[in-house]
DRENPA-3360 file (N, C-alpha, C; in nm, 2 decimals, always signed):
BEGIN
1 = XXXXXXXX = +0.08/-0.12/+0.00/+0.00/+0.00/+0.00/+0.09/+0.12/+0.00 ~ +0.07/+0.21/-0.07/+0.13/+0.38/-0.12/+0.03/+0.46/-0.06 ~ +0.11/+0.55/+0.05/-0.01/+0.63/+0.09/-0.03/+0.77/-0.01 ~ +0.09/+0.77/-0.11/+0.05/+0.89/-0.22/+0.18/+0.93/-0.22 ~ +0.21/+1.01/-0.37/+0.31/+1.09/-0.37/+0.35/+1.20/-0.27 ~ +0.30/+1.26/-0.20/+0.25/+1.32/-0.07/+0.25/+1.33/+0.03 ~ +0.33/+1.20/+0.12/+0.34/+1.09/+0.19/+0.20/+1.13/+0.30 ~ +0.12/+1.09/+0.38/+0.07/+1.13/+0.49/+0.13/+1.05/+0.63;
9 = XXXXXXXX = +0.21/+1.01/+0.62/+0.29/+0.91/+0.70/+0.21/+0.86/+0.80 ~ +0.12/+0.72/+0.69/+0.09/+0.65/+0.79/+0.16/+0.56/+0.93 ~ +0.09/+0.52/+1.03/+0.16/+0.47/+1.13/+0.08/+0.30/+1.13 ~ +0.05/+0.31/+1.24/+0.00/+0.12/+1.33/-0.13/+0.14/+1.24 ~ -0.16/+0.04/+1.22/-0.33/-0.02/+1.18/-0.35/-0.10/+1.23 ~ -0.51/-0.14/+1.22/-0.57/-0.23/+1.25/-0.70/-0.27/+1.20 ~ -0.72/-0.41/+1.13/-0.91/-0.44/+1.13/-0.98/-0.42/+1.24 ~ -1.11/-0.33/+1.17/-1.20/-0.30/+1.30/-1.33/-0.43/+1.24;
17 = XXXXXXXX = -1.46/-0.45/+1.32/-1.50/-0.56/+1.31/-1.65/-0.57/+1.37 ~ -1.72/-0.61/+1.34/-1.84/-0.61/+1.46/-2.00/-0.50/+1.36 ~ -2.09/-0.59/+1.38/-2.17/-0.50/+1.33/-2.21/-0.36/+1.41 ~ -2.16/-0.36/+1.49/-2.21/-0.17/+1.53/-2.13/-0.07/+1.43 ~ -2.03/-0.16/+1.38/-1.94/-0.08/+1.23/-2.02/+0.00/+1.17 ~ -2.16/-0.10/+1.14/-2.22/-0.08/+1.02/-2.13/-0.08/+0.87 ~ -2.13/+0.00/+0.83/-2.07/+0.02/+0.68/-1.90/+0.02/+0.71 ~ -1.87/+0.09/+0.80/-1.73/+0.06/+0.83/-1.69/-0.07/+0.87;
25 = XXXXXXXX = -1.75/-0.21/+0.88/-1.72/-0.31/+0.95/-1.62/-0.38/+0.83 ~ -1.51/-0.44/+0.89/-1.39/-0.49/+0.79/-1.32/-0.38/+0.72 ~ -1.30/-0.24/+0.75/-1.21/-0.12/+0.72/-1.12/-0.17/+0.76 ~ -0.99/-0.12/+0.72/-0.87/-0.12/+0.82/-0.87/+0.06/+0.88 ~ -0.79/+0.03/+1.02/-0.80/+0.21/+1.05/-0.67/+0.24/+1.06 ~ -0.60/+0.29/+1.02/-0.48/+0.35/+0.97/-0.45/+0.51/+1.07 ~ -0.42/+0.48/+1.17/-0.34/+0.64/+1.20/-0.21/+0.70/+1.15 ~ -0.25/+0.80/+1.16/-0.13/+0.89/+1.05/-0.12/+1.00/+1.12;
33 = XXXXXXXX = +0.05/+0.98/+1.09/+0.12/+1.10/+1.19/+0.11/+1.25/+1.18 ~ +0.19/+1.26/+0.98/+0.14/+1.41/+0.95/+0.04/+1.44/+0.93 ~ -0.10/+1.35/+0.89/-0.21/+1.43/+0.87/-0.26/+1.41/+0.99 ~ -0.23/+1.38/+1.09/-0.31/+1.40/+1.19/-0.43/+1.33/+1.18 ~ -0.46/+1.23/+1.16/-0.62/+1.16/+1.16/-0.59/+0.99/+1.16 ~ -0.75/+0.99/+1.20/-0.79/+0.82/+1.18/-0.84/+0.85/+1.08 ~ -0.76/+0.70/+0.98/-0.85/+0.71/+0.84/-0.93/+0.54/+0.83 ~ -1.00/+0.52/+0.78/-1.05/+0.36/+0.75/-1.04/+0.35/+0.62;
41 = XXXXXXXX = -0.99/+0.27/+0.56/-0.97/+0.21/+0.41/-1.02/+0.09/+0.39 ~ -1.09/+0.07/+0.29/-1.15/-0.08/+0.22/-1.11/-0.09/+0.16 ~ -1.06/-0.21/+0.06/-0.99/-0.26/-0.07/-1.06/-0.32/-0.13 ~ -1.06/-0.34/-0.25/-1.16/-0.41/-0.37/-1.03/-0.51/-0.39 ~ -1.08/-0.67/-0.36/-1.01/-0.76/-0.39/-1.00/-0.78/-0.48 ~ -1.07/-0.72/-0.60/-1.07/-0.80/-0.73/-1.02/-0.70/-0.82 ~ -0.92/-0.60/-0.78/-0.87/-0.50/-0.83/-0.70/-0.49/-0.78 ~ -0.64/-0.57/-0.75/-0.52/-0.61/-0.69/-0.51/-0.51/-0.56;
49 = XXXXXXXX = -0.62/-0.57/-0.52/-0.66/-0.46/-0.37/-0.59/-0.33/-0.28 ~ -0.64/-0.30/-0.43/-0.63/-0.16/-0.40/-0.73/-0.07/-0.33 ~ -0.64/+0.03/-0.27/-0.77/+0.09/-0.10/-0.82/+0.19/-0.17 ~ -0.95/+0.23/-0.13/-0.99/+0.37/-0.13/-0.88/+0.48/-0.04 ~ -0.95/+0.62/-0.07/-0.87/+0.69/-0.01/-0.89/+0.70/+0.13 ~ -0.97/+0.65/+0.18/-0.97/+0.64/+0.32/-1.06/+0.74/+0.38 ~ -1.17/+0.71/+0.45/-1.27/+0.81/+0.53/-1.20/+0.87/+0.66 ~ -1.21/+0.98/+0.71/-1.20/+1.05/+0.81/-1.25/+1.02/+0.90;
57 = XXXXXXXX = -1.25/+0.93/+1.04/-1.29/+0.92/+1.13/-1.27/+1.04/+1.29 ~ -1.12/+1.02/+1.26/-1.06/+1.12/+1.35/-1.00/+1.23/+1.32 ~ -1.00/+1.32/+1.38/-0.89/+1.43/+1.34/-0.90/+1.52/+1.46 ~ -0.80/+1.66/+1.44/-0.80/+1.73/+1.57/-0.72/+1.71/+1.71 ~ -0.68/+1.58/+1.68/-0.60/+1.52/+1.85/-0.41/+1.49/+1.82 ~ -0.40/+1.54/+1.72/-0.25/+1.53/+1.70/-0.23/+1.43/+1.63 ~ -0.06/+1.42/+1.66/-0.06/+1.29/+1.54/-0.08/+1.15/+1.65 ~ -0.11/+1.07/+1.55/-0.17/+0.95/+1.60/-0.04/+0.83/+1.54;
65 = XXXXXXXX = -0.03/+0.75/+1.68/+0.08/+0.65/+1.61/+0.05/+0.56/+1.59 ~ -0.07/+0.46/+1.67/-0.09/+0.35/+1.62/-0.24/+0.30/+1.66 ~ -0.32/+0.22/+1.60/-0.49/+0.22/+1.59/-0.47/+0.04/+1.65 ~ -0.55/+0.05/+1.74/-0.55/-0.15/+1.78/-0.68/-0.19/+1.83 ~ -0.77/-0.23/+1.80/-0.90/-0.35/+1.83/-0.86/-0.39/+1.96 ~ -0.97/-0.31/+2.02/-1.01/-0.35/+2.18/-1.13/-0.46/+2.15 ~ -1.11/-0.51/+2.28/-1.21/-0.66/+2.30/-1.35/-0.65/+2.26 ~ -1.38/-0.50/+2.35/-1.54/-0.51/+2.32/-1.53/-0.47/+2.20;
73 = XXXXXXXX = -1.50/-0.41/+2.08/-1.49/-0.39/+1.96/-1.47/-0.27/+1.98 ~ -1.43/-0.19/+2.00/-1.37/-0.02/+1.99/-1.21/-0.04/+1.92 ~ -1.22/+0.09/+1.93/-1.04/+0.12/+1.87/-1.03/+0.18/+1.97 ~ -0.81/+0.17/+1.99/-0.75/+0.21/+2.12/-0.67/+0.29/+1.98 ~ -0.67/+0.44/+2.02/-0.56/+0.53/+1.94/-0.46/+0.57/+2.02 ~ -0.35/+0.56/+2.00/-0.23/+0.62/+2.07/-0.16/+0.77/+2.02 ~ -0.20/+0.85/+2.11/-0.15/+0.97/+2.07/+0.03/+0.93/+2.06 ~ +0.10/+1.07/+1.99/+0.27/+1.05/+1.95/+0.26/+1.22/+2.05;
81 = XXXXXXXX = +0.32/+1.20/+2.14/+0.31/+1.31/+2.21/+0.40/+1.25/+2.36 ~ +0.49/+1.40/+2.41/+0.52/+1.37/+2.55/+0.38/+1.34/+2.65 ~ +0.29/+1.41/+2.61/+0.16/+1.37/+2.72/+0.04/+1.28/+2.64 ~ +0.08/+1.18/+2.58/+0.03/+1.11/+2.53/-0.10/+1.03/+2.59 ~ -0.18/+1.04/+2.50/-0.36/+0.97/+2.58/-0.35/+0.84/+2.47 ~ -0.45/+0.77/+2.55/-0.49/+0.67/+2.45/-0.65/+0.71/+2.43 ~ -0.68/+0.71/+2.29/-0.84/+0.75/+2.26/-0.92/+0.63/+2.25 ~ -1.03/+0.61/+2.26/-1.11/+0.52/+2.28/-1.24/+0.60/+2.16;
89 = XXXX = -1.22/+0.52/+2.00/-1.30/+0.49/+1.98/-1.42/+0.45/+1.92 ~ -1.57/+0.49/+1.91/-1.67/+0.39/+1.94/-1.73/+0.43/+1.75 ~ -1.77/+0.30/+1.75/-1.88/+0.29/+1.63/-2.02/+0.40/+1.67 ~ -2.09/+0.47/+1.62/-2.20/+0.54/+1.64/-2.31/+0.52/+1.61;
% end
């Protein structure tokens, strides 16, 4: 995967999963450092799976380094920061 001539320097991902997804369910969520956001990408397997450009879930919290599937089905985001949070979050 090429995040673009442009780089947005993706970081950690992870499949998110679970029907409260809804439409997002089987995205991967991609945090990215310079743009600052959670992105979700789907891929069309029958196109040498290649992703869309990725929806915007997060933004506004800095750069983000790495996206990980918590138990009950949420995402755990890890801020890249000396005071670093972990985000918690939910399908809507």
């Amino acid at each position: 995967w090429v995040s673009g001539p442009s780089t947005i320097a993706p970081s950690g991902a992870d499949f998110i999963s679970g029907g409260a997804w809804g439409l997002y369910n089987n995205r991967l969520a991609v945090a990215v450092l310079k743009g600052q956001q959670l992105r979700l990408h789907s891929f069309d397997v029958n196109n040498a799976n290649r992703s869309d450009d990725g929806i915007v879930i997060v933004s506004n919290q800095g750069r983000l380094r790495t996206a990980v599937s918590a138990p009950d089905g949420s995402l755990w985001v890890l801020q890249d920061a000396d005071s670093a949070k972990i985000l918690r979050v939910q399908p809507q």
